[in-house]
Wavefront OBJ file of the C-alpha trace (Angstrom):
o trace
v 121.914 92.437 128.259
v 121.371 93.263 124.594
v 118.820 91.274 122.489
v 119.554 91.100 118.437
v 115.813 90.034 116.581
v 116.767 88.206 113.678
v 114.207 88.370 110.914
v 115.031 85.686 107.941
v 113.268 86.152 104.782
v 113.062 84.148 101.303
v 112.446 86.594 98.763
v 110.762 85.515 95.813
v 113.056 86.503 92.721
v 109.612 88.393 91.385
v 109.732 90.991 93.910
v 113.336 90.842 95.233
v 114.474 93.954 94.073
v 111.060 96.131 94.952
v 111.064 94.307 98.152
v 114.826 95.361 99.185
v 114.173 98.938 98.349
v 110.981 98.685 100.640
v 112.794 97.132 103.179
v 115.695 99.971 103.086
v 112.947 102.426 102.537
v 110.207 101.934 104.200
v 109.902 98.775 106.345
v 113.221 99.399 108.517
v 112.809 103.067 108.956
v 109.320 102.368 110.530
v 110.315 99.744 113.099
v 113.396 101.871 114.148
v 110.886 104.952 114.660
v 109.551 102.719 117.360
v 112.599 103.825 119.212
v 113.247 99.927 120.851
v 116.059 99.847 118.793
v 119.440 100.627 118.767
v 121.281 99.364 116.176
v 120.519 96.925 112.876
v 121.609 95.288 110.226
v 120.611 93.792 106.777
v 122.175 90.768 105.260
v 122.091 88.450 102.074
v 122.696 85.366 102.905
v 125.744 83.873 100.821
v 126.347 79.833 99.602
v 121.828 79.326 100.180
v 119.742 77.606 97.366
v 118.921 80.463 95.684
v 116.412 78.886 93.151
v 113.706 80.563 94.513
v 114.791 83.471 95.741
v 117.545 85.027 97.851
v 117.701 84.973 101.660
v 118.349 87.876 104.028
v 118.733 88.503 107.257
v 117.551 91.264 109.156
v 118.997 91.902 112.442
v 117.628 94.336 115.082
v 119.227 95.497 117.991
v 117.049 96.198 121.531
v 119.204 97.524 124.351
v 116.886 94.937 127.103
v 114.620 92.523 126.706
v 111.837 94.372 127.888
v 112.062 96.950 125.289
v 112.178 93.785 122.918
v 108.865 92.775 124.294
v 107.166 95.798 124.371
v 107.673 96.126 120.169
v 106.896 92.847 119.596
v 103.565 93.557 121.385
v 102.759 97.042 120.497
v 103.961 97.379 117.163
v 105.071 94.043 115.533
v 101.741 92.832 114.212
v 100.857 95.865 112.622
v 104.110 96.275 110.450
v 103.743 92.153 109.904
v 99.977 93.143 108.356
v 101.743 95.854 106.438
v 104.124 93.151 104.911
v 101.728 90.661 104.608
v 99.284 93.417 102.639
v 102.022 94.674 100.504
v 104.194 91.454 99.283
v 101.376 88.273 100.227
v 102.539 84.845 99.686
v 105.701 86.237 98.098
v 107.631 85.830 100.588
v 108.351 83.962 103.975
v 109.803 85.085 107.525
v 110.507 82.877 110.120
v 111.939 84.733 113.869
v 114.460 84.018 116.223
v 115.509 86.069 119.134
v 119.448 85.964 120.670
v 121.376 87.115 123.492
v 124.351 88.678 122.948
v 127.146 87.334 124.933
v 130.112 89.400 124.973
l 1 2 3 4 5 6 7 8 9 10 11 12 13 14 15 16 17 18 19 20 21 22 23 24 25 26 27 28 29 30 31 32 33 34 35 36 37 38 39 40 41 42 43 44 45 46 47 48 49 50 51 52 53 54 55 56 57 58 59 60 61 62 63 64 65 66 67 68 69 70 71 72 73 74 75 76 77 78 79 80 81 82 83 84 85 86 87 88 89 90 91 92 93 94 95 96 97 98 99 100 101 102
């Protein structure tokens, strides 16, 4: 059973634009070199309080669970450090994880 990771993030409108282009260019190309997985997606939130900065959603594919696990524990807090290092307090994430159903 596939697993989607969503990653939400409010973007300060200070950094939005570097920040997508690092997220495009850097950020997403290093968590799918992890090889857990298989598909993804990025997404603006539409119709959100934008006041402070625009929303998006970034939505990973992992072909089990397990595989899901393993990045989360093996490579997760080092690219969160990376983010953290690179953009601080301008931005926030929060995680979910979903099964998909059919």
């Amino acid at each position: 059973m596939s697993i989607v990771y969503n990653i939400t993030s409010k973007v300060s409108h200070e950094i939005a634009p570097r920040w997508l282009l690092w997220m495009q260019e850097e950020h997403i190309p290093a968590i799918l070199n992890t090889g857990y997985f298989s598909a993804h997606q990025l997404l603006q939130l539409l119709d959100q309080d934008d006041s402070e900065g625009p929303t998006y959603s970034l939505q990973l594919t992992a072909p089990s669970r397990a595989q899901y696990n393993t990045y989360i524990q093996e490579y997760a807090p080092a690219l969160r450090e990376e983010a953290f290092r690179q953009w601080g307090n301008q931005f926030i994430s929060f995680r979910s994880i979903l099964e998909v159903v059919n």
